[in-house]
KETOR-789781 format. One record per residue (C-alpha): residue in three letters; z, x, y. Coordinates in nm, 3 decimals, m for minus. Each point is the difference from the previous one (the first is absolute). Layout:
BEGIN
['ALA' [Z X Y]]
...
This chain:
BEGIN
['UNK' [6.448 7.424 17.560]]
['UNK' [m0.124 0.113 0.363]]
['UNK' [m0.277 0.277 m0.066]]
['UNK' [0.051 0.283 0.273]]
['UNK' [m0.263 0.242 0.067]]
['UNK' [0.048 0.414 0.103]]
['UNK' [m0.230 0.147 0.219]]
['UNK' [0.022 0.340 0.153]]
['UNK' [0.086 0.009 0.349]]
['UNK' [m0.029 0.333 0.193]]
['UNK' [0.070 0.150 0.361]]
['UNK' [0.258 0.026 0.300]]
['UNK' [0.241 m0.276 0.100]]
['UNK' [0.290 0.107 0.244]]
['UNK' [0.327 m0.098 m0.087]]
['UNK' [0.025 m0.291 0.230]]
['UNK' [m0.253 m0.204 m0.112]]
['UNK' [0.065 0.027 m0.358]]
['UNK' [m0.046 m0.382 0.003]]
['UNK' [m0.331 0.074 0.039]]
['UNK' [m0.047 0.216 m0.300]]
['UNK' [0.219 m0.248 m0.226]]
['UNK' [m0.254 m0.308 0.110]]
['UNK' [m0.288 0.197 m0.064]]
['UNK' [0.125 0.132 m0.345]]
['UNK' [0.066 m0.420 m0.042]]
['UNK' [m0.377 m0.152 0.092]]
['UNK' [m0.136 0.230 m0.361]]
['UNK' [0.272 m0.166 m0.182]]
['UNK' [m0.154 m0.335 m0.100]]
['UNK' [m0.334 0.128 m0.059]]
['UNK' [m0.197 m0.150 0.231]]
['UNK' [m0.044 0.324 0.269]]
['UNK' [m0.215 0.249 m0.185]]
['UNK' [m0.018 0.312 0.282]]
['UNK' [0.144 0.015 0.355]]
['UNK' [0.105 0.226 0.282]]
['UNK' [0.257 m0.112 0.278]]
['UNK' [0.091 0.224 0.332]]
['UNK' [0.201 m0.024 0.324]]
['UNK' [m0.009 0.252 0.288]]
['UNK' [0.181 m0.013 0.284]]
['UNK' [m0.098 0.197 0.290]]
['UNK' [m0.184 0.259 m0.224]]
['UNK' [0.254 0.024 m0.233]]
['UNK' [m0.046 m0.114 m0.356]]
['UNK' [0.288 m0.202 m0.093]]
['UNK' [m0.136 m0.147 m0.313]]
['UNK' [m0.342 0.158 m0.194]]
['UNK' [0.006 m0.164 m0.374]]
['UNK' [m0.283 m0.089 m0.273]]
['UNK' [m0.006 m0.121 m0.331]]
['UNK' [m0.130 m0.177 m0.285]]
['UNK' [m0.351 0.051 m0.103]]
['UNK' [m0.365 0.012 0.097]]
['UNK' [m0.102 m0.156 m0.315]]
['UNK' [0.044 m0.356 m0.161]]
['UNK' [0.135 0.173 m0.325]]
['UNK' [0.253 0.218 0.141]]
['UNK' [m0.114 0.328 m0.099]]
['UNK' [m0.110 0.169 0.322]]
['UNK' [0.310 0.062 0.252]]
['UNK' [m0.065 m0.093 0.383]]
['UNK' [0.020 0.366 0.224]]
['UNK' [0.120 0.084 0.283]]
['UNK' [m0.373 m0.016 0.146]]
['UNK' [m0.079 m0.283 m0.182]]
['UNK' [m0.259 m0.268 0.309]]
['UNK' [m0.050 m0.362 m0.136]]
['UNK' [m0.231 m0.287 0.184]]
['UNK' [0.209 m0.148 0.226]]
['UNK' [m0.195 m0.278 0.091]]
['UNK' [0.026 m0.178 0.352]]
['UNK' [0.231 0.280 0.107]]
['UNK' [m0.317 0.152 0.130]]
['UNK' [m0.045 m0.248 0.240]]
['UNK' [0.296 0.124 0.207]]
['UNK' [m0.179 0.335 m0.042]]
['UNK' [m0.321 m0.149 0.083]]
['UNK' [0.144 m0.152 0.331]]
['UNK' [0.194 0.363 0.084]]
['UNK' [m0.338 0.169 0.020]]
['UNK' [m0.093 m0.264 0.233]]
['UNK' [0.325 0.035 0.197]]
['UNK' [m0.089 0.386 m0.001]]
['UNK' [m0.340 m0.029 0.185]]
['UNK' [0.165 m0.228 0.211]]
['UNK' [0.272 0.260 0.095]]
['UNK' [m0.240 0.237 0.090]]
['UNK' [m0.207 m0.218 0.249]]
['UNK' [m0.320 m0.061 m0.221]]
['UNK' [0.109 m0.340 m0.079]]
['UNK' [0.155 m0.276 0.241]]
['UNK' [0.176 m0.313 m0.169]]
['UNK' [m0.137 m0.218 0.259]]
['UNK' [m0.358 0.088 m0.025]]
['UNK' [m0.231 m0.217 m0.232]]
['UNK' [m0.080 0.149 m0.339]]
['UNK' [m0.308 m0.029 0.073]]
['UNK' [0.021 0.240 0.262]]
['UNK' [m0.032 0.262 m0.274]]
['UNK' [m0.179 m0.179 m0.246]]
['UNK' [m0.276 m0.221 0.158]]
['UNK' [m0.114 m0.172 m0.286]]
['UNK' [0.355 m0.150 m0.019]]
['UNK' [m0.093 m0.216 0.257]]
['UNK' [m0.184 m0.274 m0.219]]
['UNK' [0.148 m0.297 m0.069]]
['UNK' [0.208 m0.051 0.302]]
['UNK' [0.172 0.274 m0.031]]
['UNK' [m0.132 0.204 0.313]]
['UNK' [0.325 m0.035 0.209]]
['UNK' [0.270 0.042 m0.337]]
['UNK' [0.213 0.278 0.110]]
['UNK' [0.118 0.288 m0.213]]
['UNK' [0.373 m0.107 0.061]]
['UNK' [m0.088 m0.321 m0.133]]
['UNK' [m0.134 0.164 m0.359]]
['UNK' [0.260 0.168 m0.033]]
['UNK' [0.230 m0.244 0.033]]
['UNK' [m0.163 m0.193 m0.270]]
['UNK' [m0.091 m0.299 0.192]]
['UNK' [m0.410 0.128 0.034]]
['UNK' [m0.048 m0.325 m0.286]]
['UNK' [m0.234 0.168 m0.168]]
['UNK' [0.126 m0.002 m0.338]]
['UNK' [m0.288 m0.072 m0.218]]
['UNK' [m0.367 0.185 m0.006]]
['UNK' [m0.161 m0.326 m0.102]]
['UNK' [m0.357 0.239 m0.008]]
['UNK' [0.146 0.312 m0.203]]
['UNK' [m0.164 m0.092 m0.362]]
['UNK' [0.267 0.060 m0.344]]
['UNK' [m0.002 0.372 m0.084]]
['UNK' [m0.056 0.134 0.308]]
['UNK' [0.354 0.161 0.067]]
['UNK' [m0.162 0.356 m0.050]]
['UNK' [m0.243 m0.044 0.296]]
['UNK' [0.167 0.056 0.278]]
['UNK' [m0.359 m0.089 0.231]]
['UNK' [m0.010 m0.382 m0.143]]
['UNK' [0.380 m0.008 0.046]]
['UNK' [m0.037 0.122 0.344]]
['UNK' [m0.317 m0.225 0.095]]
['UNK' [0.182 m0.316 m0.165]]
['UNK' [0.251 0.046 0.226]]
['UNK' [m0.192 0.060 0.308]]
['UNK' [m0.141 m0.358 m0.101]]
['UNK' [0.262 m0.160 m0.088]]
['UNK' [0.103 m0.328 0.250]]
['UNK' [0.391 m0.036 0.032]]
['UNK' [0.169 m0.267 m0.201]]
['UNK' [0.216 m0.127 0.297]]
['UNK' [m0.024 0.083 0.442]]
['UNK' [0.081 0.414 m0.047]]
['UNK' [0.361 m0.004 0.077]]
['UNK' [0.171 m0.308 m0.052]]
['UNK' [0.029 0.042 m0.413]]
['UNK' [0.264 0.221 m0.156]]
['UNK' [m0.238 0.120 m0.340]]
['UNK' [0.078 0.291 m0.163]]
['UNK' [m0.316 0.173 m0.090]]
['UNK' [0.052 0.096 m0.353]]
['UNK' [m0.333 0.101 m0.082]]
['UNK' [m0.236 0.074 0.356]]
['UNK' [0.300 0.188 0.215]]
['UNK' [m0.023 0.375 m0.144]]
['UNK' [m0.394 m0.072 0.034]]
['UNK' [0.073 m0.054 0.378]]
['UNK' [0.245 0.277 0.091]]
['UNK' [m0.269 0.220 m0.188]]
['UNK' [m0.278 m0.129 0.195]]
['UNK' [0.213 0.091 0.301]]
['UNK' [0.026 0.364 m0.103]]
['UNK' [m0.315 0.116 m0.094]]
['UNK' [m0.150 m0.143 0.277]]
['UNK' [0.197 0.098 0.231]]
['UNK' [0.044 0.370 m0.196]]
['UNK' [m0.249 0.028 m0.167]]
['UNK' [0.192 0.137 m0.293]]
['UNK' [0.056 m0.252 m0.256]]
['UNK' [0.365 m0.180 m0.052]]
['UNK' [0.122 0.212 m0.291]]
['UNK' [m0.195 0.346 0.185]]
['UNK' [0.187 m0.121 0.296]]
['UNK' [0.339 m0.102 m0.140]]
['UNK' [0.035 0.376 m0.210]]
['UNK' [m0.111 0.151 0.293]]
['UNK' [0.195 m0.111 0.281]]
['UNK' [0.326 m0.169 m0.187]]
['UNK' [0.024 0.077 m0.345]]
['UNK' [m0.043 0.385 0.057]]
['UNK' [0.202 0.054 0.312]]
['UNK' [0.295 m0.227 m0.140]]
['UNK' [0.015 0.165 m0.327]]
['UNK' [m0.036 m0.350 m0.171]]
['UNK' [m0.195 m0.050 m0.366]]
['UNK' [m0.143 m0.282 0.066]]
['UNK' [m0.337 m0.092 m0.054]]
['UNK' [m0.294 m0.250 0.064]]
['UNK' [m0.253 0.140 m0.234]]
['UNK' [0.101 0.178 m0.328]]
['UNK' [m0.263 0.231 m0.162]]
['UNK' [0.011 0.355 m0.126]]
['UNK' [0.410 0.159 m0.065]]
['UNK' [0.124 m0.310 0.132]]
['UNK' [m0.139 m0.235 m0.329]]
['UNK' [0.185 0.273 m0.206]]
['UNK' [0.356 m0.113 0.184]]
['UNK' [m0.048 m0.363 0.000]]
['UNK' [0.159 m0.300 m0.183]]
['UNK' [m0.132 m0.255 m0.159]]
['UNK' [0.040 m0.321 0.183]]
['UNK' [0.094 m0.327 m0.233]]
['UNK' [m0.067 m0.351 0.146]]
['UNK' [0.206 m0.242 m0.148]]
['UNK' [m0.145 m0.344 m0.061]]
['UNK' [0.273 m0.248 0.168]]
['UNK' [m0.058 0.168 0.342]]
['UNK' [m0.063 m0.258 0.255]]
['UNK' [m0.270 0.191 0.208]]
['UNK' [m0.141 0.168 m0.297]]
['UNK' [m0.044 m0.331 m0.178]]
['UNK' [m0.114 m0.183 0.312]]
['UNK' [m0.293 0.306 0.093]]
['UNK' [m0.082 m0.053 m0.374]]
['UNK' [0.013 m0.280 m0.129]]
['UNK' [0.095 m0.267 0.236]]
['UNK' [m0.333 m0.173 0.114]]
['UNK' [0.091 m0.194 0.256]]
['UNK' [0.284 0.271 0.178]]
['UNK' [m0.104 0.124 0.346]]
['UNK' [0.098 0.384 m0.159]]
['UNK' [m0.278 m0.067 m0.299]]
['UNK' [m0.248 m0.099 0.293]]
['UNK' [0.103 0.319 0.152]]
['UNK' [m0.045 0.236 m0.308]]
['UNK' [m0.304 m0.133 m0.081]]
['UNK' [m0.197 0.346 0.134]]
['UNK' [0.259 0.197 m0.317]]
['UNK' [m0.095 m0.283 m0.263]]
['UNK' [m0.043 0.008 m0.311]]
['UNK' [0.337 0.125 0.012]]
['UNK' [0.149 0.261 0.203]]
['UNK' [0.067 0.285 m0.197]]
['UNK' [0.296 0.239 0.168]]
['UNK' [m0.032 0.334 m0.229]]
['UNK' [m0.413 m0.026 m0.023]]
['UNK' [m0.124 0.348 0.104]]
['UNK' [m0.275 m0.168 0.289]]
['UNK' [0.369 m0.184 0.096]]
['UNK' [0.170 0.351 0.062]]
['UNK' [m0.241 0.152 0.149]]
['UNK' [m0.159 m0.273 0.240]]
['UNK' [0.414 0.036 0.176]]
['UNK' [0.007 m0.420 0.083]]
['UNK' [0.150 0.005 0.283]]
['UNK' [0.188 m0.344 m0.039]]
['UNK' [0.142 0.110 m0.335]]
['UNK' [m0.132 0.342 m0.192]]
['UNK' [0.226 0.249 0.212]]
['UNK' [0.224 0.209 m0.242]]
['UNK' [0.288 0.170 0.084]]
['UNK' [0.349 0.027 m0.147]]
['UNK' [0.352 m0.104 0.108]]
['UNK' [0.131 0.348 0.149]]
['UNK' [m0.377 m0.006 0.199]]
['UNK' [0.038 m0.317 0.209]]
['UNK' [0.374 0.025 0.060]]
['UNK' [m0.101 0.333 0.154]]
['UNK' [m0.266 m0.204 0.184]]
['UNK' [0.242 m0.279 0.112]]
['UNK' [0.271 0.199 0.131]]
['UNK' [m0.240 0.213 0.205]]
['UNK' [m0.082 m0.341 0.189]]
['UNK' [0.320 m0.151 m0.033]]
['UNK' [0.101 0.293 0.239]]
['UNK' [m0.229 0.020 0.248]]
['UNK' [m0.277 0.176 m0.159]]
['UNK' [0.172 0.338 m0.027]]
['UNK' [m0.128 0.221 m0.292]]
['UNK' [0.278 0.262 0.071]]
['UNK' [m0.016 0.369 0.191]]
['UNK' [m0.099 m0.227 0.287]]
['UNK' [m0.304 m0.122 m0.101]]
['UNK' [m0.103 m0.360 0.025]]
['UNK' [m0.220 m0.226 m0.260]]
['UNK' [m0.056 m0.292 0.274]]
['UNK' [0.150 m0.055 0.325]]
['UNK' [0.285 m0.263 0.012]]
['UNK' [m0.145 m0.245 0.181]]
['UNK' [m0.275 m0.028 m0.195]]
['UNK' [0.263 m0.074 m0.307]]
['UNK' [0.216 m0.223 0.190]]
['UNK' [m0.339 m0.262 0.103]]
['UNK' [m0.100 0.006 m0.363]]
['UNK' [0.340 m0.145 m0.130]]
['UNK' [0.031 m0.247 0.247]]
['UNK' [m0.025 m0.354 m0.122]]
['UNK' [m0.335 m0.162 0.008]]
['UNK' [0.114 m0.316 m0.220]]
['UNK' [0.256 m0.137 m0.221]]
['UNK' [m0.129 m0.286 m0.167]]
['UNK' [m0.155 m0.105 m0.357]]
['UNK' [m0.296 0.175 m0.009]]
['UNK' [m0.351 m0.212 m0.106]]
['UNK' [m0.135 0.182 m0.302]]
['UNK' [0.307 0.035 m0.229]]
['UNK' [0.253 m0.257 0.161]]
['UNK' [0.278 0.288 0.005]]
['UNK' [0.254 0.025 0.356]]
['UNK' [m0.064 0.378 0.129]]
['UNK' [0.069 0.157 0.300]]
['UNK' [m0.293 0.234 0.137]]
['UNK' [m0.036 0.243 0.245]]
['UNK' [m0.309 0.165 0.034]]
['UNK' [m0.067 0.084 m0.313]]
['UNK' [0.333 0.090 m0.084]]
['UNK' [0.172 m0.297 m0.193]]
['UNK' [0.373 m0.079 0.126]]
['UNK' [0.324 m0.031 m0.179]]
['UNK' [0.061 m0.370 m0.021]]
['UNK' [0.199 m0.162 m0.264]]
['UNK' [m0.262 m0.070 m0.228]]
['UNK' [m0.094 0.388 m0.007]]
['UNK' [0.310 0.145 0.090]]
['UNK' [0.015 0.367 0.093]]
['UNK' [0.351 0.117 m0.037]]
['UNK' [0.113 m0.250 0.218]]
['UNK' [m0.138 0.174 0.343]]
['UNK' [m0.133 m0.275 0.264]]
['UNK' [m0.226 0.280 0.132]]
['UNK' [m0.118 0.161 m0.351]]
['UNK' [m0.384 m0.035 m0.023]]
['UNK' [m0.222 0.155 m0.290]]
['UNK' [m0.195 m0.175 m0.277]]
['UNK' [0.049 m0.199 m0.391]]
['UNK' [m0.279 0.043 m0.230]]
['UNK' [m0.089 m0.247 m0.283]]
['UNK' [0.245 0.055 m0.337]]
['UNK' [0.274 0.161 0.212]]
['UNK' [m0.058 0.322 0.174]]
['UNK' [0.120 0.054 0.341]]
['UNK' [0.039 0.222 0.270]]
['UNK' [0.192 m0.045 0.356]]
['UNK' [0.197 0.209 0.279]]
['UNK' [0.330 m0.143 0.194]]
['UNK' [m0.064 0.129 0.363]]
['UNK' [0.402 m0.064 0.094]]
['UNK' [0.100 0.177 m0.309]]
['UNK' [m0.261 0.259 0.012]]
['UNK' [m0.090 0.000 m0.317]]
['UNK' [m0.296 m0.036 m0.270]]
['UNK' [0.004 m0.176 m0.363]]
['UNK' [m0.254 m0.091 m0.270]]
['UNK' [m0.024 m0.096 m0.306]]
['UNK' [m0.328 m0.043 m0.235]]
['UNK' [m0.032 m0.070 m0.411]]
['UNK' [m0.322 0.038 m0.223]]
['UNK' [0.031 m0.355 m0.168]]
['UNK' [m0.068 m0.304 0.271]]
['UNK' [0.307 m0.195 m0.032]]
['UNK' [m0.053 m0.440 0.003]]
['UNK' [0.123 m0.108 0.266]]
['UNK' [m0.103 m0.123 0.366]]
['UNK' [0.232 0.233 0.235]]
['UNK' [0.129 0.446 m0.042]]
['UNK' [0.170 m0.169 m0.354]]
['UNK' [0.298 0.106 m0.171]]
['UNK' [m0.035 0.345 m0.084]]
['UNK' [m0.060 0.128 0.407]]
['UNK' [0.269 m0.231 0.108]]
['UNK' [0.255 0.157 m0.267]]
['UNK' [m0.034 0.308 0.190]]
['UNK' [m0.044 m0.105 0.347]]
['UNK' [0.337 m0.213 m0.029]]
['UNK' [0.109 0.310 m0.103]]
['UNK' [m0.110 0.225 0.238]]
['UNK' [0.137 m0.263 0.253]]
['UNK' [0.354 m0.004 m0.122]]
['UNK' [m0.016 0.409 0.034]]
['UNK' [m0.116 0.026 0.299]]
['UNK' [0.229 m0.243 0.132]]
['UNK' [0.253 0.240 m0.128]]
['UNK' [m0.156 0.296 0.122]]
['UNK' [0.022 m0.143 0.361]]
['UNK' [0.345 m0.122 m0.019]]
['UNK' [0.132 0.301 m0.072]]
């Protein structure tokens, strides 16, 4: 006999995507998804705001409506966006090298590496073979490690995503640049003015709203940065070693910017369909200009990518829907997967925002079952929606 599990699920869903609702309900069913938001807006209007399950392992503490959860390299996109923002606003120019800003960038070879090229994850700088184990909480060695570091391959000719080292750059970027550092920066200038609750660094009320986060041995990437000796991602990790741990207070509060950002489902939807429209907040204002959108979801590769040996599509910083990470079938959707199964993207010719994110890191290599469930659904609604 088939066990099925009942989880609480709470929160709008408009009548026309009730697909949505029903798939969500479904994912709790087997057991395997423990707590989980999923939202769609469409050109500021919430179409779909649901959450459910639980923030514990035991099932006894319901997931709220302002429930944030680690959504691991989701923050990356985020990361890239406060990048895109200075850039916007003059103080940054793609074409210029990094080290430009950042002069000790230039060791290594790296004196004529361009920002564009960083953030289009082809920099090859993937490992800080000089950052000793333990030393994910010091953000100087991090920083000086990287400054070091030589490139793996001739900057620019290697697709690489930079699991571990590219929320280091993009913060390097701002603060220098700012002088305000990334998560300052990011509540300040994006977070704030967009009304979105997300977050690099959690301390304070924030620790009080948060889910646990449950890695799940079976996960590719988490057992290659663990355990996998000779994987290019464990050579990469080695600065978090002993063992990354996602829900350790020093974790929380140092806000990694390649994978510590928490936020929640109804958060980067928000976020998403503000870009997926042009950068329009509403009552006229603007987030970031268009143009500075449209450059940072055009393709910079599409190719299997060195450290992991997945097929992405990247833009600059933003990955691309492709049909191994399919965003609701949109050519031009751009956003960002993170490890176990969260998600987040916008649809620019639809105009809208989705996301979906779960507390217990699902085992599998690409967004997994339980996002797909609703973004096929979604997809099938919206189709609707537009046929009508």
């Amino acid at each position: 006999m088939t066990i099925r599990f009942d989880a609480p699920v709470e929160g709008t869903c408009h009548p026309d995507f009730a697909e949505v609702r029903a798939a969500f309900t479904e994912n709790f069913a087997s057991g395997e998804e423990i707590g989980a938001s999923v939202a769609l807006i469409r050109r500021g209007e919430v179409l779909v705001d649901l959450w459910g399950g639980y923030l514990d392992i035991r099932r006894t503490q319901p997931w709220q409506r302002d429930t944030i959860v680690c959504m691991m390299s989701v923050t990356k996109s985020m990361a890239a966006l406060a990048v895109h923002l200075l850039i916007d606003r003059g103080r940054i120019e793609l074409d210029r090298p990094v080290s430009h800003y950042w002069p000790d960038f230039a060791q290594g070879g790296k004196a004529a590496m361009t920002v564009r090229t960083v953030l289009a994850h082809l920099g090859s700088l993937p490992f800080l073979d000089t950052a000793p184990e333990n030393s994910l909480y010091d953000i100087e060695t991090l920083r000086a490690a990287l400054a070091r570091q030589v490139p793996t391959w001739p900057p620019g000719s290697t697709p690489c995503y930079h699991s571990f080292t590219y929320g280091l750059l993009c913060e390097a970027l701002v603060e220098l640049v700012d002088g305000r550092c990334l998560s300052d920066f990011f509540r300040d200038e994006i977070a704030g003015p967009g009304g979105i609750d997300f977050h690099f660094s959690v301390a304070g009320d924030l620790v009080t709203r948060r889910s646990p986060f449950y890695p799940t041995r079976g996960t590719p990437s988490y057992e290659a940065i663990n355990w996998l000796v000779d994987s290019p991602i464990y050579r990469a990790w080695r600065p978090a070693r002993p063992r990354p741990d996602f829900n350790d207070p020093r974790y929380l509060k140092r806000g990694f910017a390649s994978g510590g950002g928490h936020g929640n489902a109804r958060a980067m939807a928000r976020m998403y369909d503000i870009l997926a429209n042009g950068g329009q907040v509403g009552d006229g204002r603007r987030l970031i200009g268009e143009k500075a959108i449209t450059e940072a979801r055009q393709p910079a590769w599409d190719a299997v990518e060195a450290i992991s040996n997945r097929h992405f599509r990247m833009g600059l910083g933003f990955m691309l829907s492709s049909p191994v990470l399919p965003m609701g079938g949109g050519r031009n959707a751009f956003g960002h997967a993170g490890i176990g199964g969260a998600i987040a993207f916008g649809d620019p010719d639809l105009g809208y925002g989705f996301s979906y994110c779960g507390n217990r890191m699902a085992p599998v290599a690409d967004q997994g079952p339980f996002a797909s469930a609703v973004i096929n659904a979604a997809s099938v609604c919206l189709a609707r929606t537009q046929a009508a």
